[in-house]
N, C-alpha and C positions, 0 to 999 in steps of 0.2 A: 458582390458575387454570392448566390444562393452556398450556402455551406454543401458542401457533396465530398464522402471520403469514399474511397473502393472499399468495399467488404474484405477484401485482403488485396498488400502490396503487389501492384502493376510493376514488375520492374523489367523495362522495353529499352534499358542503355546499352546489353548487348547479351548476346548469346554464349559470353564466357563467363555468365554467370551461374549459370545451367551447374546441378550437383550431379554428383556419380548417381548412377540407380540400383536398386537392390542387389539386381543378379553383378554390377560391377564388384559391389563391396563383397560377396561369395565369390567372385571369382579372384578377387585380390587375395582373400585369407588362405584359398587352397593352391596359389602360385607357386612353381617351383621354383625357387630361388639360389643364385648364386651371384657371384663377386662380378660387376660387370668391368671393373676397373682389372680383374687377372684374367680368368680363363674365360667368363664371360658369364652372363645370366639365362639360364634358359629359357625362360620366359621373353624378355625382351629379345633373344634370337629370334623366338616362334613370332613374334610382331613385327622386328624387322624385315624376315622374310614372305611371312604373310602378305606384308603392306605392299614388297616387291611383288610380288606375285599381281597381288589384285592390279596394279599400276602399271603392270608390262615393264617393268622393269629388273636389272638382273639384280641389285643390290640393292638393301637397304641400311639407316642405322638411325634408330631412335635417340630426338636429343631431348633437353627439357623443355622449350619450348617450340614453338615455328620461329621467332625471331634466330635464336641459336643455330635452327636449322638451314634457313635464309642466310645468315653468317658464315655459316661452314662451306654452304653450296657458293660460294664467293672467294673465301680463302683458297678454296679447293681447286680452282678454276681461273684463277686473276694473278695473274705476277704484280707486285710492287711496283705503282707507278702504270700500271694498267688504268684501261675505263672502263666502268660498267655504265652501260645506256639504260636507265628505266622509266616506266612512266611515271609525266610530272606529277600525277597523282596519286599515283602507288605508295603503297604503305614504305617497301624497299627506300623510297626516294624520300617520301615525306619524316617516315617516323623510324627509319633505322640507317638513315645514309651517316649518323653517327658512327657507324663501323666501321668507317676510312681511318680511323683512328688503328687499328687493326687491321686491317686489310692494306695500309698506303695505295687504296686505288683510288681515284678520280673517279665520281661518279657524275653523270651527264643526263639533263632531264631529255625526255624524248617525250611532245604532248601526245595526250591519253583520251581525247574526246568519248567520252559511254567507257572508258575502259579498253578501249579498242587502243593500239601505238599507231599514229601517223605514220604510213608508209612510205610517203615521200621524207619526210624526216628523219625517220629511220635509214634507210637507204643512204642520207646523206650523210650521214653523221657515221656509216659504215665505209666509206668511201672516205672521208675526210682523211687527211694525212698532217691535215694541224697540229704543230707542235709536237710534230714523230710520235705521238701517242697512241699507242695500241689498244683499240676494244679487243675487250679479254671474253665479256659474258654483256650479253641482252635479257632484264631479267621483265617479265612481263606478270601479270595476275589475275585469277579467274576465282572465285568471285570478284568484283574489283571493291575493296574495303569506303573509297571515298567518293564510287561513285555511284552511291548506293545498292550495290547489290549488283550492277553491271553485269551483264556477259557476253564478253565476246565471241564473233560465230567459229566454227569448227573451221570455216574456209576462212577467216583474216588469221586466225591463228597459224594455220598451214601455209598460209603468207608470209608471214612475219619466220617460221623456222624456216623454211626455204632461201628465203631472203639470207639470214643468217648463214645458212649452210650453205650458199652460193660463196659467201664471205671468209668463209673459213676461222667463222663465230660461234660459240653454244651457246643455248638458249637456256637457261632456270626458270622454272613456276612457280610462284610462290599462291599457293593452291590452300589457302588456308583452309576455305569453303568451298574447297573441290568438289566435293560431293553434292554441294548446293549448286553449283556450276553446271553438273553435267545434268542432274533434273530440270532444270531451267531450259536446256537444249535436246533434252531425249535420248542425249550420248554416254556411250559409258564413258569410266574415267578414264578406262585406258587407251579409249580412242583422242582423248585432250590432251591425256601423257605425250603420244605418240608426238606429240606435236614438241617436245622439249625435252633435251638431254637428261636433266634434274629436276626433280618435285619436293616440295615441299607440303606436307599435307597436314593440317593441325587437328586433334584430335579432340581439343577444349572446348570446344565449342557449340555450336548445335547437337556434337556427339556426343558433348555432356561426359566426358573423361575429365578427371581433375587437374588433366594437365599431360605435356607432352606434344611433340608433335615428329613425324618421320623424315626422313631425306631420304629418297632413293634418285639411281641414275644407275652407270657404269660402275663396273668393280674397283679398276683403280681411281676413282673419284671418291667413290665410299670408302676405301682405304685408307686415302692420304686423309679426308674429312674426320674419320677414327681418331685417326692420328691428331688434328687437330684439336677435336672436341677434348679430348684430355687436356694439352697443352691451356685453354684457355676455361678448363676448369668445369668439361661439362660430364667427362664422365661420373658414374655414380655408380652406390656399390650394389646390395639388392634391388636395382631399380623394375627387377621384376612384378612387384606390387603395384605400380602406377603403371608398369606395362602391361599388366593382366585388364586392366579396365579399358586400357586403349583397346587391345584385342575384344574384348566384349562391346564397345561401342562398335567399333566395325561390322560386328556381326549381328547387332541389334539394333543401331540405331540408324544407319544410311536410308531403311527404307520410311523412314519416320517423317524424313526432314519433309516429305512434303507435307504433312500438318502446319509444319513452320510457314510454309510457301501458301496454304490455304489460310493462314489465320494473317498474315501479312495484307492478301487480300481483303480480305473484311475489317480489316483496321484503315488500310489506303480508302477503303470504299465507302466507311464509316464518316474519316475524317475530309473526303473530298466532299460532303454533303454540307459542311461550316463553310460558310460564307467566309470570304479571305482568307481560308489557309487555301494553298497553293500544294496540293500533296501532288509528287511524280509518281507514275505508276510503278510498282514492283517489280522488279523479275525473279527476285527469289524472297530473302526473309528479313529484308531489309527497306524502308519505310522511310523517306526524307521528306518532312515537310517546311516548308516555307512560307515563314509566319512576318514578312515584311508588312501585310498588306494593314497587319492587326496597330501597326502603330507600336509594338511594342519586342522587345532585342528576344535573342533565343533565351537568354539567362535569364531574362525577366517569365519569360513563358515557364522556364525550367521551376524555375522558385514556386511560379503557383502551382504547375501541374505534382510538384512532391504535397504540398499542401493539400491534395485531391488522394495520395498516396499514388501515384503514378510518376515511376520515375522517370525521365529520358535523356537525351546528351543532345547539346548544344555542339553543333556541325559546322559554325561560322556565326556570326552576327546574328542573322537571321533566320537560320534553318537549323531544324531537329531532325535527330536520326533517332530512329526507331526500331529495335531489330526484335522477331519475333523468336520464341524456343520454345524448349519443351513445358515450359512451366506458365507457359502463358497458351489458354482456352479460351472459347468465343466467351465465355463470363467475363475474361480480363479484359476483351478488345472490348465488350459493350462499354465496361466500366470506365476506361482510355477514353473510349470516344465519348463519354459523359463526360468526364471531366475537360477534354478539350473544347468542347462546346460552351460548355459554362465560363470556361476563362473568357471563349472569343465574345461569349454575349457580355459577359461584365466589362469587357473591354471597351467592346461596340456601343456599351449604356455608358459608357462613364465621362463626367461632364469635363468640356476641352479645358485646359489650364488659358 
């Protein structure tokens, strides 16, 4: 393979890698701050209620992360021995249904084709009376984390809570990439809210916050969630400092993200030009390519593409994910897609064993 480094580190494994920006770190040192574990942080008030606000919702409460927050919105809402239905490829399902440890609910996959929840499946599985088990909460998500970027339309969504609330179910979002969601569809976010009791909205990420992520829904839901996030260790004291950056991400970065969703584009567009990869098209800032064709695994690809200074994440055997942010410009996608090239041609030269 011709030797090729990027002029500086591509790093396309995910959008929470993204650092605070200027005016965050000024708005962190001038926070007002107080004890959020006694009388409360005023800071992190002005976020929780802001976030309500903006989400059409009447309460909020900031936790540390979206997963804590996805957590609390389950405690909060599932008795002991309850089911949550989520999609089988949801983040919820695949990489936190560890939380039954905590929670004692049963959690039940519901398939997720595009990110979308099977209706008929759904349906059945809300009807089910197998083994006197009660669904507690249907939790569903927009962006969809695993399948690439995914969004589902504003009408299966209003399917899917309908459904529920014919059932006498609530719905949670786990809306990490909410905001990439609703540009993806044209919609605002509180018309996706509208579509689900409780949201979860993460802040880290394309918003480039250091961290944190919101819960809103009904008041006594964010109450009793209060109540929990203590209990399992998540209140903090001045947490207004990390709350001050969330607040400035909201109000600086949401109209940003479509740079993300434009440079996503020229990265898919770049990389569907290489013979044998297999890129799906984007719908936000998220990038899965499918390198079966090249004869050789994701991690083998992953190894040489750091080698080029580009870094990515291995999505299965064979497929790479790609996600774009702030710190990645059409310099970095050119630089990506040189280096993807040059692995697929050193591949494509290299004599059969």
């Amino acid at each position: 393979m011709r030797s090729f480094k990027s002029p500086t580190l591509v790093d396309l494994r995910s959008d929470t890698v993204t650092l605070p920006t200027d005016s965050m770190y000024e708005r962190m040192r001038l926070a007002p701050l107080g004890d959020d574990g006694l009388d409360g942080d005023p800071t992190a008030i002005e976020l929780e209620q802001h976030t309500a606000r903006l989400l059409d919702k009447p309460a909020g409460l900031y936790a540390p992360s979206a997963t804590m927050a996805n957590l609390l919105a389950i405690l909060a809402q599932v008795d002991r021995q309850g089911v949550v239905l989520a999609g089988a490829g949801s983040h919820i399902y695949t990489a936190e249904r560890g939380a039954a440890t905590f929670t004692g609910a049963f959690y039940h996959p519901i398939p997720d084709p595009e990110g979308a929840l099977d209706l008929h499946a759904l349906a059945a599985a809300l009807a089910s009376t197998k083994g006197n088990l009660q669904v507690g909460l249907v939790c569903i998500e927009t962006s969809h984390n695993n399948e690439g970027g995914a969004v589902a339309s504003l009408d299966h969504m209003r399917k899917v809570f309908e459904l529920c609330r014919a059932s006498g179910v609530r719905v949670h979002l786990d809306g990490a990439r909410l905001f990439n969601a609703a540009l993806a569809l044209g919609e605002s976010v509180a018309s996706i809210c509208n579509q689900a009791d409780t949201v979860s909205v993460c802040l880290s990420k394309g918003l480039s916050a250091p961290m944190g992520a919101v819960l809103v829904g009904p008041e006594p839901v964010i109450h009793r969630a209060r109540w929990l996030r203590k209990l399992i260790g998540g209140a903090q004291r001045q947490v207004g400092i990390s709350a001050a950056a969330g607040l400035e991400a909201l109000g600086s970065q949401v109209a940003r993200l479509a740079e993300d969703h434009a440079t996503a584009q020229q990265l898919a567009e770049g990389l569907s030009a290489i013979p044998a990869l297999r890129v799906k098209p984007p719908r936000t800032n998220i990038v899965q390519v499918n390198v079966a064709a090249t004869g050789m695994t994701a991690k083998q690809w992953e190894a040489h593409l750091r080698e080029c200074r580009v870094l990515v994440r291995p999505w299965g055997p064979h497929l790479l994910r790609c996600v774009t942010h702030r710190h990645v410009d059409k310099t970095s996608v050119t630089s990506a897609v040189t280096a993807f090239r040059l692995v697929a041609e050193a591949t494509a030269t290299a004599p059969s064993v």
